[in-house]
N, C-alpha and C positions, 0 to 999 in steps of 0.2 A: 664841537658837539657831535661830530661826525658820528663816533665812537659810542654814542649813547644808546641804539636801540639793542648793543650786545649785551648792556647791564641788566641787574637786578630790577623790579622797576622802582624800589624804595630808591633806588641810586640813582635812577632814570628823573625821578621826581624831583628828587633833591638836587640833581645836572641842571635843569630845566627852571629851577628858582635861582641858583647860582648865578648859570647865566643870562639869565634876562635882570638880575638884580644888579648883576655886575656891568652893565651896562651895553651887554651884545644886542642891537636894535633890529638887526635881519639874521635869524637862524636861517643856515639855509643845511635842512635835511633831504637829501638824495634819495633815501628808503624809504621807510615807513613815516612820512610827514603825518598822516591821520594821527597817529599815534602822539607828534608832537603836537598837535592841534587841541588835542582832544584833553593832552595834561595842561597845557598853559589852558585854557578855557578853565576845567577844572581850578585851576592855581587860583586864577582872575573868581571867578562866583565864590571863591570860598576865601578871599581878600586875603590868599599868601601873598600876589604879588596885586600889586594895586592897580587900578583899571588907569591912573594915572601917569603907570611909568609905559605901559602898552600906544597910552596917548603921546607920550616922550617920542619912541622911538618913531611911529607914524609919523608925526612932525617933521624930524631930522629926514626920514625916509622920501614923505614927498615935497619936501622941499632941496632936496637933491635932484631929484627927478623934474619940478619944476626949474630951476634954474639951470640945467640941462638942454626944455624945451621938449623932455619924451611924452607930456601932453599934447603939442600941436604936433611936432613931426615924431612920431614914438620908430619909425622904420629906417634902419641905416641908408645912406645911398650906396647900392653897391659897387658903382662905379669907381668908391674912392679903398675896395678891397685891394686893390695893386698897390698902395702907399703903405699897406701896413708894414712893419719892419724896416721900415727905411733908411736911410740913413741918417736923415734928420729925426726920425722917432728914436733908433739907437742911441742917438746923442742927447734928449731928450728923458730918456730913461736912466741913462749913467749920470745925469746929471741928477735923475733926484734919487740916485742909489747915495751918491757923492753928501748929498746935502741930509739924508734922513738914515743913513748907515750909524750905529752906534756902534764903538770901538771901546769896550769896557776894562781893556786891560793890552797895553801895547808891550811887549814883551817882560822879563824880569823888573827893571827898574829903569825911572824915565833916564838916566844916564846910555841904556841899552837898549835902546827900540826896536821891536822885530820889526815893526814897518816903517816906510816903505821898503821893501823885500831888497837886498843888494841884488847887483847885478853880478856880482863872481860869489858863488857861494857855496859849499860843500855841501851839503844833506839837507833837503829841505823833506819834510813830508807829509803829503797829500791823503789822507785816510778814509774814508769811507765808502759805502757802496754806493753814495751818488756822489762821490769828487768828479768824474769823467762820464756823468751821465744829464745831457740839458736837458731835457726831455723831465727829469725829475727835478732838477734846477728850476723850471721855470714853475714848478710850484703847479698847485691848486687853481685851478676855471682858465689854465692858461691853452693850453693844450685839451682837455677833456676835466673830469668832475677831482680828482686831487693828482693831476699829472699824469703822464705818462712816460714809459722809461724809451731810454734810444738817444743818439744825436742823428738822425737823417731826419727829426722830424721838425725843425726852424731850422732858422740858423741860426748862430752865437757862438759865444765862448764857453766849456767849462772849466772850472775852478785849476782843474789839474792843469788845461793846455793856457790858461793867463799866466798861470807860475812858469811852466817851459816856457812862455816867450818872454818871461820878464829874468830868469835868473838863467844865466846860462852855464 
């Protein structure tokens, strides 16, 4: 919902009951938040969206944060900043890419699987303007508010250099 304070605001309106109807429980708008604030209120007093599914999402919300513990200790220690990216978080990570990765469609027909990628292979091709960029790879609140472009700025892999080292 990022995208929404560019619209019309009939479309703005109608973004803002979609998704909270749709089940998004924390919008997080960057810009103009007053603006989303001020239409879901709206939505809510005038029972588009029900004061009930507001209660929904709250629920789910703090009780993530409760079981957390950001009620008694809400402040990270920052002593344990050096662990981050570690190697055991790397391997922690690939592991629920591993377990939560959906694969809709694994080459032509299950007789001819593109994956696992061979290791002698003629043409493979890597396309887009973030194949070779982590920095855009790692996505949205990873790096800043929907990423940032470059690879000096972690470390990892991108897309493009996993395929150079897997197919030679």
């Amino acid at each position: 919902l990022t995208g929404l304070p560019l619209l019309p605001h009939a479309i703005y309106s109608y973004s803002v009951q979609a998704g909270v109807s749709a089940g998004i429980d924390m919008i997080m708008v960057p810009f103009n938040y007053t603006e989303f604030i001020d239409e879901l209120t709206r939505q809510v007093k005038n029972n588009i969206i029900p004061i009930s599914r507001i209660d929904d999402a709250v629920a789910r919300i703090l009780r993530v944060k409760v079981i957390m513990g950001l009620f008694e200790n809400p402040y990270a220690d920052p002593s344990l900043a050096n662990q981050l990216g570690s190697k055991e978080h790397r391997e922690i990570a690939r592991e629920a890419v591993r377990k939560s990765l959906v694969l809709l469609k694994n080459g032509k027909s299950y007789k001819k699987p593109l994956l696992p990628l061979p290791k002698k292979s003629t043409k493979i091709l890597v396309a887009g303007s973030h194949a070779n960029n982590l920095g855009y790879q790692c996505g949205g609140w990873t790096i800043t508010w929907q990423g940032l472009g470059g690879n000096d700025l972690t470390s990892g892999t991108t897309i493009l250099d996993a395929v150079k080292q897997t197919v030679d």
